[in-house]
C-alpha positions as a LaTeX table, in Angstrom:
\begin{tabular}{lrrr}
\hline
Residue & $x$ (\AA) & $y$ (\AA) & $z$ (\AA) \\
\hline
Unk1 & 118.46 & 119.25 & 114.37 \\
Unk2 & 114.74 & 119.62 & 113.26 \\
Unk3 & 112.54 & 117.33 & 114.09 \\
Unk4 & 110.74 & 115.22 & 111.41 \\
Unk5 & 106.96 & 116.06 & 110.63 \\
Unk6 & 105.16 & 113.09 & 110.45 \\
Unk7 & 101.96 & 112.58 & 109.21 \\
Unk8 & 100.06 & 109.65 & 110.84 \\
Unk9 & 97.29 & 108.00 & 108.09 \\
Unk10 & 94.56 & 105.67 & 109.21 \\
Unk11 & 96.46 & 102.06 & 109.14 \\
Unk12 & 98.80 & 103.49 & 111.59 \\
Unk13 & 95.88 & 104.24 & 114.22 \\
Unk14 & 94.36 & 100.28 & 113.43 \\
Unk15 & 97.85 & 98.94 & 114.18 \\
Unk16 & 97.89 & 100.56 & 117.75 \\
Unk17 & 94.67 & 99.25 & 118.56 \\
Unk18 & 95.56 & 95.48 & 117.50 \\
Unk19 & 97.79 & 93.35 & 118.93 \\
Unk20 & 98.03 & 90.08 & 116.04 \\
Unk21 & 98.11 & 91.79 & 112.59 \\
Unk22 & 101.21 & 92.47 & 110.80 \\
Unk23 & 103.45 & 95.51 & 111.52 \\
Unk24 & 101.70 & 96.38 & 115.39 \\
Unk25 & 104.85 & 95.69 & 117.19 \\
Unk26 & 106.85 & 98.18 & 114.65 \\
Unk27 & 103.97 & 100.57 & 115.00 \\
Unk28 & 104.24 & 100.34 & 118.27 \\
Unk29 & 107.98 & 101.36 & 118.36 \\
Unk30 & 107.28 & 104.55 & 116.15 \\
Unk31 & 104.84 & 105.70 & 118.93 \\
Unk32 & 107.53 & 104.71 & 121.97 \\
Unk33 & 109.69 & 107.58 & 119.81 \\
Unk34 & 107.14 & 109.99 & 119.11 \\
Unk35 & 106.73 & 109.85 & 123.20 \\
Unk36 & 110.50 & 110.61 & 123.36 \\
Unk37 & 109.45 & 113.37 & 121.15 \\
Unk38 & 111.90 & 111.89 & 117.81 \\
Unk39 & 108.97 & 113.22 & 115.87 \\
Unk40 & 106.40 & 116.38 & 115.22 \\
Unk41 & 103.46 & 114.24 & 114.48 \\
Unk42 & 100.31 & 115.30 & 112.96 \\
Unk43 & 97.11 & 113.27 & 111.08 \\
Unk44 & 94.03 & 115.06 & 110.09 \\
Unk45 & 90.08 & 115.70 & 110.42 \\
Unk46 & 90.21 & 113.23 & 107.62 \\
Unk47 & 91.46 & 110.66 & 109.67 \\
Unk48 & 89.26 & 111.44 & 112.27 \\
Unk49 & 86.14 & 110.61 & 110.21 \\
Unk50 & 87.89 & 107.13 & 109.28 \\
Unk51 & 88.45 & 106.65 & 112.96 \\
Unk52 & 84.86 & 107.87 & 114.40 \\
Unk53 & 83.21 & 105.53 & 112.16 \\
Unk54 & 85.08 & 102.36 & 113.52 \\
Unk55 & 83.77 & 99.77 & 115.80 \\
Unk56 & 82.93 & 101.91 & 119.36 \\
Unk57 & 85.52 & 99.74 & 121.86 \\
Unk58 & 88.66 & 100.15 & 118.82 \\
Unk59 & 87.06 & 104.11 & 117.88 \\
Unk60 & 88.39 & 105.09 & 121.80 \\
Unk61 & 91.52 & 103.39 & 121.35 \\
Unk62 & 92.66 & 105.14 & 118.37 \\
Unk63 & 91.19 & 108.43 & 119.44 \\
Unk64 & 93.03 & 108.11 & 122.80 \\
Unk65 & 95.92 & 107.96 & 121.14 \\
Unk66 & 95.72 & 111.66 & 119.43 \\
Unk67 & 95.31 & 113.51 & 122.79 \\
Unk68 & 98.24 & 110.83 & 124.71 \\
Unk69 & 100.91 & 111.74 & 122.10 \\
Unk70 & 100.17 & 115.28 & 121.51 \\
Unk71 & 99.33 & 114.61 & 117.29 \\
Unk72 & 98.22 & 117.91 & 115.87 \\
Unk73 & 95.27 & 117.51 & 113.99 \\
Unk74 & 94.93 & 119.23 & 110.30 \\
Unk75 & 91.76 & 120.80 & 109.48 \\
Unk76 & 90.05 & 120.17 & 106.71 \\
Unk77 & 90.06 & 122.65 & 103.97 \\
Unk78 & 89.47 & 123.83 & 100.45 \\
Unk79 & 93.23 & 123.32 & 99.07 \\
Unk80 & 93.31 & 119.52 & 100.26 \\
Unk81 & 90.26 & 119.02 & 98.37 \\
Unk82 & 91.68 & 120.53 & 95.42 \\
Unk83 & 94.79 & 118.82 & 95.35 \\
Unk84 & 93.03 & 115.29 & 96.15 \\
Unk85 & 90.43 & 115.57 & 93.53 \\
Unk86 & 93.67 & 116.06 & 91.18 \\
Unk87 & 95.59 & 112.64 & 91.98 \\
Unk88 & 91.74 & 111.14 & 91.63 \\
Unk89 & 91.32 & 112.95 & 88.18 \\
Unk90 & 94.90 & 111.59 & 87.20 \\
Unk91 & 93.92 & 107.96 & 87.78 \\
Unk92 & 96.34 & 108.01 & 91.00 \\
Unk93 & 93.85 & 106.83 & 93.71 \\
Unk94 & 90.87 & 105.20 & 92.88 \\
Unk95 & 87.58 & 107.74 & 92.73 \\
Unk96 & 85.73 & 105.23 & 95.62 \\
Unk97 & 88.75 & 105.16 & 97.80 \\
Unk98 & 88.85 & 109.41 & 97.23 \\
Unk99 & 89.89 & 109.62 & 101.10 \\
Unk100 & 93.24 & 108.06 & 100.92 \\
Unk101 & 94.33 & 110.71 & 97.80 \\
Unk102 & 92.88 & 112.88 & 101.12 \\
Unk103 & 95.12 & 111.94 & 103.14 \\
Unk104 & 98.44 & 112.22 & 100.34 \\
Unk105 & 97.28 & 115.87 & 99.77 \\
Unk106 & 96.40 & 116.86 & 103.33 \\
Unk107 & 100.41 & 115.84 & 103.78 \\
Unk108 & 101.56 & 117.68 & 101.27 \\
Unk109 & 99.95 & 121.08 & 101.55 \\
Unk110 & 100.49 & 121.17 & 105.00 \\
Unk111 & 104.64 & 120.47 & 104.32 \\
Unk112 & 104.75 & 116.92 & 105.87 \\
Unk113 & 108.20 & 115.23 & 105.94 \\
Unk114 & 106.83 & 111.66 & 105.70 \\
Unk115 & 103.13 & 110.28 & 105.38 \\
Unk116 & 103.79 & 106.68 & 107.43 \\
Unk117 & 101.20 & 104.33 & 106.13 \\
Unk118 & 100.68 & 100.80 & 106.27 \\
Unk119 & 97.85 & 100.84 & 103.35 \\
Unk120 & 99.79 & 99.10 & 100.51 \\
Unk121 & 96.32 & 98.78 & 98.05 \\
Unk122 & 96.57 & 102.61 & 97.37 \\
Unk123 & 98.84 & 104.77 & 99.58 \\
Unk124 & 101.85 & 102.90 & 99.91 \\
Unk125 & 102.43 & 102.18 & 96.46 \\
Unk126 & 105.40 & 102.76 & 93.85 \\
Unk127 & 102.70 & 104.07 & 91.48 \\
Unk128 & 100.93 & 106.44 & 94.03 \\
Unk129 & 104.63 & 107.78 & 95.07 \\
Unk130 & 105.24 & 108.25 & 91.08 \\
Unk131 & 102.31 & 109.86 & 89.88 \\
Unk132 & 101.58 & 111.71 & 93.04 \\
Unk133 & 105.33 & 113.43 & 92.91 \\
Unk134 & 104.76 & 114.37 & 89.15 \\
Unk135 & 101.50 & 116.18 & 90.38 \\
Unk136 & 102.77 & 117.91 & 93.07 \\
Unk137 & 105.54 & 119.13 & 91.29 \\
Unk138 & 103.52 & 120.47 & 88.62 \\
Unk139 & 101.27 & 121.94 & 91.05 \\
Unk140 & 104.14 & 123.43 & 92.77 \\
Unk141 & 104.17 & 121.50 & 96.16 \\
Unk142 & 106.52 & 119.52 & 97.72 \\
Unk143 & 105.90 & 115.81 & 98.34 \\
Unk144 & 105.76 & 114.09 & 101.36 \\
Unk145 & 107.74 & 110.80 & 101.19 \\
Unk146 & 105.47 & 107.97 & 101.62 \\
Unk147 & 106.76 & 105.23 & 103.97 \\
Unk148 & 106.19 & 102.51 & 106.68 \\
Unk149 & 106.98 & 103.25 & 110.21 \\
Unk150 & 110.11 & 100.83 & 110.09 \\
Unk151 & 111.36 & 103.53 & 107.48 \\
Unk152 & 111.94 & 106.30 & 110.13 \\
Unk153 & 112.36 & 104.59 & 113.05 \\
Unk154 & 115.52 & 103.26 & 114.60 \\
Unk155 & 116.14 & 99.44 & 114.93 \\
Unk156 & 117.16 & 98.70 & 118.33 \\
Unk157 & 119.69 & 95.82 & 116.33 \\
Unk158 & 121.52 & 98.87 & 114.69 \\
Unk159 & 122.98 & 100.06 & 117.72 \\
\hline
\end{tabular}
């Protein structure tokens, strides 16, 4: 079976490098099975600019964690942009908060599976999933579906 592409925004980096805000111990479990290799996890360089301009002892944290479980990092480039600007121009994502529509069209254009995010202000949102679909599809791509870790990983009380 093919392994999931997973693409790894911002919130889920914080989470790993917290230990008393809400969601770290499920976070936590998605990274125990991208170690088992469950998942083909990637973020992007716009994720590394969130995560370089964090606070320097939480910055090597995060940034640890892209080289320990082998997350393939996509590259900025001109077709991200494009699409991103779009879900701005449509009123999707909020012009000041332009990186998270970043981070929705770095996913799709690059064929993501699943963008796991724990940003419910403008990411993880029924009208972001809405709106964002209806753009892609006009636009011809293929959403990725926008979830929580908990969403794709297993629950050890299901077994």
């Amino acid at each position: 079976m093919k392994k999931m592409k997973i693409y790894l925004e911002t919130t889920i980096f914080n989470r790993m490098a917290e230990d008393n805000r809400k969601y770290c111990e499920e976070t936590k479990r998605l990274f125990k099975e991208i170690a088992c290799g469950k998942f083909q996890p990637y973020t992007s360089a716009y994720v590394l600019e969130e995560l370089n301009r964090a606070e320097q002892s939480k910055r090597a944290t995060m940034l640890a964690l892209i080289t320990e479980y082998r997350i393939h990092v996509l590259p900025l480039d001109n077709e991200t942009v494009e699409l991103a600007d779009r879900y701005v121009k449509e009123g999707v994502i909020p012009e000041r908060f332009a990186a998270d529509a970043q981070h929705i069209a770095s996913a799709c254009v690059h064929e993501m599976d699943c963008i796991l995010s724990l940003n419910f202000q403008h990411i993880n949102k029924v009208k972001t999933k809405a709106v964002t679909a209806l753009v892609n599809q006009l636009l011809g791509y293929r959403s990725a579906v926008i979830c929580t870790p908990m969403e794709v990983t297993d629950n050890d009380d299901d077994r």
